[in-house]
Every structure is written in structure tokens, then in C-alpha cells.
N, C-alpha and C positions, 0 to 999 in steps of 0.2 A: 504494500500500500504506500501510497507516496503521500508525502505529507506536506500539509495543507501549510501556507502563513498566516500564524494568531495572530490577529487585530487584538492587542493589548490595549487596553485603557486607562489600566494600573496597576501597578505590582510593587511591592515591596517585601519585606523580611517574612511576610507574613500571610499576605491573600493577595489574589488575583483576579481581575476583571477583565474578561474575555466580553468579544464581540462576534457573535455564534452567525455564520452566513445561513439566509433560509437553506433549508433541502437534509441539513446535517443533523444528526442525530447527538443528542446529548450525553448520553449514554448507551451500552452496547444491549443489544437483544438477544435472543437464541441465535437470530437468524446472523445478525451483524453484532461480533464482538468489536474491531478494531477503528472502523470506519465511523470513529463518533468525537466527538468536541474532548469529553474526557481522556478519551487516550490521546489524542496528540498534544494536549494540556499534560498529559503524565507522561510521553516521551521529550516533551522541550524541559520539565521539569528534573526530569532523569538528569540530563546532562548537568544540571547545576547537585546533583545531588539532593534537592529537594520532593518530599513527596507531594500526593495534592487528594486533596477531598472536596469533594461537589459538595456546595451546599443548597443551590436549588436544581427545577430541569427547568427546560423550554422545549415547549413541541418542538418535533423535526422541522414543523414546515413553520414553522416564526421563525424570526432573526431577535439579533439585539445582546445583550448583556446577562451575562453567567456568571455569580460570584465563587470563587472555589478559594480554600484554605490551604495553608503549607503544615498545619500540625493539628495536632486532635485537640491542642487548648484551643486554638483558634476557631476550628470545626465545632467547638461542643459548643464555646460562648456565641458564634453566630448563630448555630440553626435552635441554641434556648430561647433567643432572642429573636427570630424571625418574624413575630407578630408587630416587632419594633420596625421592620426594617419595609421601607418605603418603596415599592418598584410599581413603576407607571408603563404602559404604555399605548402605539398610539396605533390607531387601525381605520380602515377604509371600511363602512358600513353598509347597508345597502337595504333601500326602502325609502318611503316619504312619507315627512309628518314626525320628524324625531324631536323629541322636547329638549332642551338644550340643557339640561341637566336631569340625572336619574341615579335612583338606588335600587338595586337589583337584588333581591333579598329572595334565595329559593333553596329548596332543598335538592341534594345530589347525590343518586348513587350509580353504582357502576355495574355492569355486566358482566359475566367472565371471561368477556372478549374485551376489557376494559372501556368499555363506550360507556360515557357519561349520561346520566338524563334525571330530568326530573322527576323528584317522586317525593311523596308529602311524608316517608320513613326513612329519607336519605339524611346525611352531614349537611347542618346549615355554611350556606355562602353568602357572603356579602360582595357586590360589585359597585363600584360609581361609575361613572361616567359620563362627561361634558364635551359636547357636541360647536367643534373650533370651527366647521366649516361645512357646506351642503353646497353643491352642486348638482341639480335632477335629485338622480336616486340614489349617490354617491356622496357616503360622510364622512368625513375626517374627524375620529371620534380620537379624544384621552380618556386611558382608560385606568382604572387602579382598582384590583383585587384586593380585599381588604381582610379575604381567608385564601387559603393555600388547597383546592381543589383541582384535582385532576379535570384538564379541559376548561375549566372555571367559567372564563374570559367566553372563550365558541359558545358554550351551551346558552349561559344566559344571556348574549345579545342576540341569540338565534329567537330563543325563549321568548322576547320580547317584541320580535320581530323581524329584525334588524341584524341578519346574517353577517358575519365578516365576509368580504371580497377572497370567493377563492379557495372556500371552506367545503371542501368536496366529502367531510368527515358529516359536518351539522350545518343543515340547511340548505347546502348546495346553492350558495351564492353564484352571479357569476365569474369568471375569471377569467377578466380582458389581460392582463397583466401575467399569465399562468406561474401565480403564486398566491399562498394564505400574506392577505393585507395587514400582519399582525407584530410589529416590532414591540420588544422593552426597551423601550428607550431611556429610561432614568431607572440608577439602584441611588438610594437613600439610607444612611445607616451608621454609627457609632461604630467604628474599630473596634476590633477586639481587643488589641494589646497598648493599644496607645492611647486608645478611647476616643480621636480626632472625630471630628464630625465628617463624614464623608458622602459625597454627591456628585454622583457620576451618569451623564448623559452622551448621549448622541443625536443629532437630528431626524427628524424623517427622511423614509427615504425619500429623493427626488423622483423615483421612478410614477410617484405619487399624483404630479403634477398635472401629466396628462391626463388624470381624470378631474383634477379641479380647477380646472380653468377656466 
């Protein structure tokens, strides 16, 4: 497998902010052990002798921002602290009539093909979302999870209507662009070792544009 160049964000003694391209998986499967954001994060880290620990995922087919640790103090004081930690991101919508702000408050369970859906005996989720821009049937939504649910982001703006661009899993939006319109584009969050406040973005993509113009 040839290895890919990590879009670093950040890195120091201690954790790492990777910039995951759609299509790539974040971790390995039955099917695909190697071909994933984590192992080429734990072969660039190999070299320095460092090891690395995931602290959240991101679907294969979103892009955006991955935060991974270099040791288990690091690992354990981020992911006890995950309900602290701030991650936004922004997506291409799809429908007309969307309110320009909302909370998405529903229950989720999964299948044992892991497909997420509503269900009124599932794990509660909380979702926001404020609506930056509409074009036709095309929004340019910020979005922020406010629980840690598999699919979270897909299911409930599917739920409400308002499929993500490109969502061939929930809802079957269209996809002029043939890609899921779903970046994280800001992590938000206290250090672990240092305790600095830290805030780390990237823009939308531009590929973005041709649909809002």
C-alpha cells in the first residue's frame, strides 16, 4: 500500500490533528485492515518512535479533522472528556423551507449491519444546526453534535428532512458533486497535558461553491 501525505494541523509532544480526505476510512475493517487514516497516522508515527491512539472516527465518506493521542495519559484524559470537546461541522443540505436554526433531539439505535435509525428505545442524541446559506434546494448548513452517535449528523438531518448532498447510506440525496457534503471542520478543546485552550479549523471546501452561487 503506498502511503498517502497527512494534512497535519497540529502536532506536538502529545496529540495530533489530522485532516482525513473524503473516501478514506478511519479505521481498519475485516474487509480493509491497512488502507485507513489510523495506520498511516501509526506508520508516520512509527518513525519518530511514537505510538498513537484514535480518539474519535469520521465516516469514510466525510472529510475534515481527526484528533489522535501519543500516550494512554493523553488518550484516557481526552476521550473522559469528550462531552467537553467542541467539533462543528459544515454540510450541503438538501430541500426547501429550512429554519435557520434547529435542535434535533431523537433517539438512535443501530442494526446489526450497523445502520442507524430512529427509534423511540434507542440512545438519546442531541444535534444543532444553523442554516449560513440556501440556494434552490441547496444549504450550506453548521452543524455541531452535541452526543457522540454513530451516523448522528446523516440520520437526523435526513430525519428532518433535509438529507446531506451525496448521502447514498440515509436518504439518498442527490450527488452533483459525487461525494457525502459533510466536513468537520473545527475540533475545540483543552489539552490534555498542558491544559492550553485549543481551536483548530479549516474552511469549507470550495468545491462547495458551484452549488451556491
Amino acid at each position: 500500500m503506498k502511503a498517502i501525505r497527512l494534512d497535519i494541523l497540529f502536532e506536538d509532544k502529545h496529540i495530533l490533528v489530522v485532516n482525513k480526505p473524503a473516501g478514506l476510512l478511519t479505521v481498519g475493517t475485516e474487509k480493509e485492515k491497512d488502507n485507513t487514516l489510523y495506520h498511516q497516522v501509526y506508520l508516520y508515527l512509527k518513525k519518530k518512535n511514537q505510538r498513537v491512539f484514535l480518539i474519535h472516527k469520521l465516516d469514510k465518506d466525510a472529510s475534515g479533522l481527526v484528533l489522535f493521542a501519543k500516550s494512554e495519559k493523553a488518550k484516557m484524559i481526552l476521550q473522559d472528556n469528550m462531552d467537553k470537546v467542541i467539533r462543528k461541522y459544515y454540510a450541503i443540505c438538501y430541500g426547501n423551507g429550512m429554519r435557520n436554526t434547529g435542535c434535533i433531539k431523537v433517539r438512535l439505535s443501530e442494526t446489526k449491519t450497523l445502520l442507524t435509525y430512529v427509534d423511540d428505545n434507542g440512545k438519546e442524541s442531541t444535534t444543532l444546526y444553523h442554516l449560513i446559506k440556501n440556494v434552490g434546494k441547496y444549504n450550506l448548513v453548521e452543524i455541531e453534535p452535541l452526543t457522540s452517535r454513530r451516523n448522528q449528523i446523516r440520520v437526523s438531518m435526513n430525519h428532518i428532512g433535509f438529507p446531506i448532498l451525496g448521502d447514498k447510506k440515509y436518504g439518498k440525496a442527490p450527488n452533483p458533486l459525487r461525494r457525502l457534503c459533510l466536513d468537520a471542520y473545527l475540533l475545540e478543546f483543552n489539552h490534555p497535558i498542558t491544559h492550553e485552550h485549543k481551536k483548530i479549523e479549516i474552511p469549507y471546501s470550495k468545491i462547495y461553491d458551484n452549488l451556491l452561487k
